[in-house]
Backbone as CSV, one residue per row, in Angstrom:
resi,resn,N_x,N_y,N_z,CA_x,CA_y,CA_z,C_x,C_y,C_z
1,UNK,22.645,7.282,-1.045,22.128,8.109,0.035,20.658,7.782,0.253
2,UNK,20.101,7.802,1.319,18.627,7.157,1.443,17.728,8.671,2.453
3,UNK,16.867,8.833,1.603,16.151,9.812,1.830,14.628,9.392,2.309
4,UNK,14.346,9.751,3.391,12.457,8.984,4.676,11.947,10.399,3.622
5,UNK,10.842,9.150,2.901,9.932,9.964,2.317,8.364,10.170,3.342
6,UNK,7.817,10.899,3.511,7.022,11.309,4.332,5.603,12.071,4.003
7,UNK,4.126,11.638,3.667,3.311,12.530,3.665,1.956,12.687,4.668
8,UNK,1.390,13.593,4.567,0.291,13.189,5.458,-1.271,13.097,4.935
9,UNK,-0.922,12.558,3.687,-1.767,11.914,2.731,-1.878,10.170,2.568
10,UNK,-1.127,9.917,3.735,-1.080,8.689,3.835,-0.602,8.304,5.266
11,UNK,-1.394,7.309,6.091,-1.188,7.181,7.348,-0.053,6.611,7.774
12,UNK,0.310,7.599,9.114,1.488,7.895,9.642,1.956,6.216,10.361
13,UNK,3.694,6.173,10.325,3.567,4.536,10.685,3.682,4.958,12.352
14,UNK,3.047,3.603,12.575,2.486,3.219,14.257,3.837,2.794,15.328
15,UNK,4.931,2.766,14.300,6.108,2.247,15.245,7.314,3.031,14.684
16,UNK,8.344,2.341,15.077,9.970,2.634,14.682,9.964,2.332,12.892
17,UNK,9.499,2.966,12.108,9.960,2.933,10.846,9.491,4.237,9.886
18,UNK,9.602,4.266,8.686,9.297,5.164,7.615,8.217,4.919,6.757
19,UNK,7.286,6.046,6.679,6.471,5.818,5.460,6.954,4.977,3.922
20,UNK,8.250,5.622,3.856,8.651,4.988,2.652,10.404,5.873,2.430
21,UNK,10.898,5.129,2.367,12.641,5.107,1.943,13.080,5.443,0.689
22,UNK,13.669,6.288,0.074,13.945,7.151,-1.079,15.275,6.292,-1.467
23,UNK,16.110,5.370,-2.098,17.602,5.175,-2.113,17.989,4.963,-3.844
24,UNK,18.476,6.033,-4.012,18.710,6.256,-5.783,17.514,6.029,-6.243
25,UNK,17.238,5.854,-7.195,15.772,6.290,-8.316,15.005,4.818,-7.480
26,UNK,14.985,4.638,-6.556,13.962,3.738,-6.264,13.695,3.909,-4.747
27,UNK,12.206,3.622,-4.701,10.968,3.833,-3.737,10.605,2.708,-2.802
28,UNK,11.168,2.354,-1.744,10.518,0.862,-0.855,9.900,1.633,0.281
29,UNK,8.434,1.244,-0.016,7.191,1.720,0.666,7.083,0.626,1.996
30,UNK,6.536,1.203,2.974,6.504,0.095,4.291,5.040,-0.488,3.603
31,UNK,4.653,-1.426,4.674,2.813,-1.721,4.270,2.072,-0.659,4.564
32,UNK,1.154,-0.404,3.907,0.281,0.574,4.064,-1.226,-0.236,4.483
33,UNK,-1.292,0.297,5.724,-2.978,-0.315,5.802,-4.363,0.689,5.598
34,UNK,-5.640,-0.093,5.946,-6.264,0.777,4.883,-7.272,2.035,6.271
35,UNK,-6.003,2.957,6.482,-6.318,3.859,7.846,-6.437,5.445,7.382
36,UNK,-7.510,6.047,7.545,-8.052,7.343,6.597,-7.076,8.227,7.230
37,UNK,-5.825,8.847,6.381,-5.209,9.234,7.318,-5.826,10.752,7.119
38,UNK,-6.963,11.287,6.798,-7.767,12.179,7.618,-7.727,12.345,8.815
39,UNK,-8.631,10.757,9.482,-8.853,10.900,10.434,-8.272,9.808,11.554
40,UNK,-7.005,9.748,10.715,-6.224,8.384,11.591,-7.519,7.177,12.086
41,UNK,-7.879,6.730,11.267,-8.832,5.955,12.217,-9.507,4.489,10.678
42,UNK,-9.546,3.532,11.041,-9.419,2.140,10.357,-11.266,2.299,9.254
43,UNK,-10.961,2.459,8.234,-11.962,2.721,7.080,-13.063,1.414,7.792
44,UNK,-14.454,2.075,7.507,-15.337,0.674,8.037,-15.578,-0.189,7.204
45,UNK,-16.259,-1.356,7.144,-16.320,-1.816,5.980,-15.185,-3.424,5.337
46,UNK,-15.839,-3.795,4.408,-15.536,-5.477,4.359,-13.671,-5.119,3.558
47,UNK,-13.617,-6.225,3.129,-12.472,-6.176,1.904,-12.442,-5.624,0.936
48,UNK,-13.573,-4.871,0.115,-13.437,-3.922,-0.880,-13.486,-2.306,-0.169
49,UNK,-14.057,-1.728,0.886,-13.722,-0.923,1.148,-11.832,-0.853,1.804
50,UNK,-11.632,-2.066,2.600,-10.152,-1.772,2.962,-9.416,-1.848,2.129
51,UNK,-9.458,-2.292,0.950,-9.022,-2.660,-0.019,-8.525,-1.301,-1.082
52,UNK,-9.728,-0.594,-1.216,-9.981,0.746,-1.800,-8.983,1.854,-1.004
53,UNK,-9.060,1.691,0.494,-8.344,2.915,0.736,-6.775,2.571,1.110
54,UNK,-6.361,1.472,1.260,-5.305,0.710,1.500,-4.175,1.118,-0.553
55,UNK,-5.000,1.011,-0.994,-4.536,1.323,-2.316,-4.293,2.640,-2.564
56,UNK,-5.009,3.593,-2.120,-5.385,4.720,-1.919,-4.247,5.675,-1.556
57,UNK,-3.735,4.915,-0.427,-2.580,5.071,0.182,-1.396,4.748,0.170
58,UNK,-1.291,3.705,-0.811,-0.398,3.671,-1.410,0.221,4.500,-2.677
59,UNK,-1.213,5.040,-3.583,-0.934,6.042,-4.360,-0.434,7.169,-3.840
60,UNK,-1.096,7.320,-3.190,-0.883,8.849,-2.330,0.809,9.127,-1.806
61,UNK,1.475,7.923,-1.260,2.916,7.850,-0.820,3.418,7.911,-2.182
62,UNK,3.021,7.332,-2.869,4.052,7.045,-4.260,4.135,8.653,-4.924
63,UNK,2.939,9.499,-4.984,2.949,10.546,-5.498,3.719,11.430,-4.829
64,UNK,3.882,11.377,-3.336,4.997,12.397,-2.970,6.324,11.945,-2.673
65,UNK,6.513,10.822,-3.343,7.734,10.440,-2.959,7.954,11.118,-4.814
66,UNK,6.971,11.635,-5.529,7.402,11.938,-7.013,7.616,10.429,-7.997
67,UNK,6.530,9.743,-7.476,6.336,8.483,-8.459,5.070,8.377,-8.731
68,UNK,4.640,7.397,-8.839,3.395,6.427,-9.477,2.791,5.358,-9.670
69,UNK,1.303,4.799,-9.704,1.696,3.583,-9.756,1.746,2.958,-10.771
70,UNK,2.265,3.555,-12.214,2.667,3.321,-13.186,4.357,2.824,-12.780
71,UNK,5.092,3.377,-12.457,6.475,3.260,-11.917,6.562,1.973,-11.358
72,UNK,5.966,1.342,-10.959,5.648,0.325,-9.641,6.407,-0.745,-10.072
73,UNK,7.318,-1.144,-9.701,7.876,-2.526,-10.273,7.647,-4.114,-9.611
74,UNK,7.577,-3.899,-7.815,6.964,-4.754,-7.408,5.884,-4.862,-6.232
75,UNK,4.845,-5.446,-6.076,4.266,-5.154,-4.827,4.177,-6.702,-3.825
76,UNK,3.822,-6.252,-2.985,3.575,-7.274,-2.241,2.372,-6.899,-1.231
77,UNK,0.986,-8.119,-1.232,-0.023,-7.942,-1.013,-0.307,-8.919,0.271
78,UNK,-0.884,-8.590,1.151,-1.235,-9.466,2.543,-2.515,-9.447,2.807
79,UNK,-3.081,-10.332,2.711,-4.567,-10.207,3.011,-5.032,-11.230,4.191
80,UNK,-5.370,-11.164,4.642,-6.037,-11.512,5.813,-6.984,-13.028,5.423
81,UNK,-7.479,-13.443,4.054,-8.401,-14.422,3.804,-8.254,-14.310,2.458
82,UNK,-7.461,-15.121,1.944,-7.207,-15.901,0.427,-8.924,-15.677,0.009
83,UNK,-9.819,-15.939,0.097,-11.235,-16.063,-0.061,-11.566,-14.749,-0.714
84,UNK,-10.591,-13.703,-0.292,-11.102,-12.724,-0.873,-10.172,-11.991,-1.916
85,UNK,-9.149,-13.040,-3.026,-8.464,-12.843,-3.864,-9.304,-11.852,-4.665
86,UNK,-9.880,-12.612,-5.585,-10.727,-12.050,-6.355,-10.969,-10.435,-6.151
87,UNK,-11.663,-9.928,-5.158,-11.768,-9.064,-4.608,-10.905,-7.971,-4.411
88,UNK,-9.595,-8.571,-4.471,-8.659,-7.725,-4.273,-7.993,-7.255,-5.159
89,UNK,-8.146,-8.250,-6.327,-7.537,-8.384,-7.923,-8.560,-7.239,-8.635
90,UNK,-9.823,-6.864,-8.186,-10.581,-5.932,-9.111,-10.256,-4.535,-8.527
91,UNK,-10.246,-4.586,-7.271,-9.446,-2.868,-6.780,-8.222,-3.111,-7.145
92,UNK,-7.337,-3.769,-6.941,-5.662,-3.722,-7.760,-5.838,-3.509,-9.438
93,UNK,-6.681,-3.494,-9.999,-6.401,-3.591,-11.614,-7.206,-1.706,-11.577
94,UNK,-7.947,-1.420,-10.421,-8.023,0.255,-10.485,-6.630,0.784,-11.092
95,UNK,-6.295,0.546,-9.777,-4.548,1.638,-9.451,-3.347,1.388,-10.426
96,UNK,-3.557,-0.328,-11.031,-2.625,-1.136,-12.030,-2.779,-0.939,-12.965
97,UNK,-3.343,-0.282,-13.912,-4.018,-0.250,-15.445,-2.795,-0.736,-16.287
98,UNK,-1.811,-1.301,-16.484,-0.940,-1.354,-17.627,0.230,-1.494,-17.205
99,UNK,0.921,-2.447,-17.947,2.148,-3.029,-17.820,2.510,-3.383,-15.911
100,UNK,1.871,-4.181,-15.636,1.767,-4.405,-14.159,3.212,-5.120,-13.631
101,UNK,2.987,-4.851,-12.329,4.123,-4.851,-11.586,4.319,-6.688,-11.069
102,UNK,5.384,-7.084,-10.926,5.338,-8.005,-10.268,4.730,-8.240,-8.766
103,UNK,3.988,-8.996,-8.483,3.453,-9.355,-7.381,3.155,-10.626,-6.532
104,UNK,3.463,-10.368,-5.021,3.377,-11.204,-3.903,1.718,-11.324,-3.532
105,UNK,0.967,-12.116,-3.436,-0.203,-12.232,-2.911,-0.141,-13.198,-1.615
106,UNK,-0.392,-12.713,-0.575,-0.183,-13.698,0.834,-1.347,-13.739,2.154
107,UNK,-1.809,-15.051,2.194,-2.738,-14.900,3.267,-1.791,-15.335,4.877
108,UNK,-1.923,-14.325,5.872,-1.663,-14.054,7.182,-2.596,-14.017,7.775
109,UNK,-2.027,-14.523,9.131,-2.823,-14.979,10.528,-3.226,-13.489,10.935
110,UNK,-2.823,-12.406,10.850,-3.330,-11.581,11.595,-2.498,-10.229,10.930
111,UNK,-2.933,-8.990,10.420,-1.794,-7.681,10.124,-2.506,-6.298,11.525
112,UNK,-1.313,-5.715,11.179,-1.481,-4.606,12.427,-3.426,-4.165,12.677
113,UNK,-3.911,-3.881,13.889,-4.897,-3.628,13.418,-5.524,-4.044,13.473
114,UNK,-5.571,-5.619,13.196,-6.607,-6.370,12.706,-7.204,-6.235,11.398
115,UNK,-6.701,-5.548,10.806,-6.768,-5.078,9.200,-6.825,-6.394,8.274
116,UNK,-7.792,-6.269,7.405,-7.846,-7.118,6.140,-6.696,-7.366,5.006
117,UNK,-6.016,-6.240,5.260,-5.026,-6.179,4.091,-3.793,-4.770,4.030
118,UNK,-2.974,-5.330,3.875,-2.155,-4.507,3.669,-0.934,-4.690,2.464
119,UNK,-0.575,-3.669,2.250,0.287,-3.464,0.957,1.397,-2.806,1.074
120,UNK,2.771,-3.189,-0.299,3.842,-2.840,0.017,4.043,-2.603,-1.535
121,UNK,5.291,-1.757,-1.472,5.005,-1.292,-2.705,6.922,-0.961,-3.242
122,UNK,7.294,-1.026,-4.483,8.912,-0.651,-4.403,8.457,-0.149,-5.850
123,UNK,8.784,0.798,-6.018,8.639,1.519,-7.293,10.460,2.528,-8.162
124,UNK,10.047,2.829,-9.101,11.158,3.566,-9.486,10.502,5.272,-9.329
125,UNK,11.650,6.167,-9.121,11.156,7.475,-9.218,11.777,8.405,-10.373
């Protein structure tokens, strides 16, 4: 049975899909970009600030879907400029502390937005 997990602790999606999909003890999160969903509106700032709240928001879905990002089994990461791996690897080891998840790292021509980065996330609950 597949249950649209939904919060408004994390920004609302812009088209035809779900924050994140509930189907038996596991969690497939859409991308999350890095959009204050305060104030619906695109965080200012280079690759460590989008970076920061893009993660942010991904915690935030995982927690009301009743997970974590301890739970996290795989992610998949899109960044906008390989150049700024590094960068992205020191805010990911925030949210990652231990026994880390498998992961996609991918540089793209362009994500919604014009956004630096966005993230995906499949966890257990």
């Amino acid at each position: 049975m597949k249950e649209i997990i939904t919060t408004d602790k994390a920004p609302a999606a812009i088209g035809p899909y779900s924050q994140a999909v509930k189907v038996g003890n596991l969690l497939f999160t859409s991308g999350m970009i890095p959009i204050d969903p305060a104030t619906n509106t695109l965080v200012e700032g280079g690759i460590e600030v989008q970076a920061e709240q893009a993660f942010k928001n991904i915690s935030n879905l995982l927690q009301a879907a009743g997970s974590s990002t301890d739970k996290v089994v795989k992610t998949v990461v899109f960044i906008k400029d390989m150049n700024d791996f590094a960068k992205v690897n020191e805010i990911y080891a925030k949210y990652f502390t231990g026994n880390f998840p498998a992961r996609s790292c991918v540089e793209v021509a362009r994500l919604p937005k014009d956004v630096l980065i966005e993230i995906e996330a499949i966890a257990e609950i």
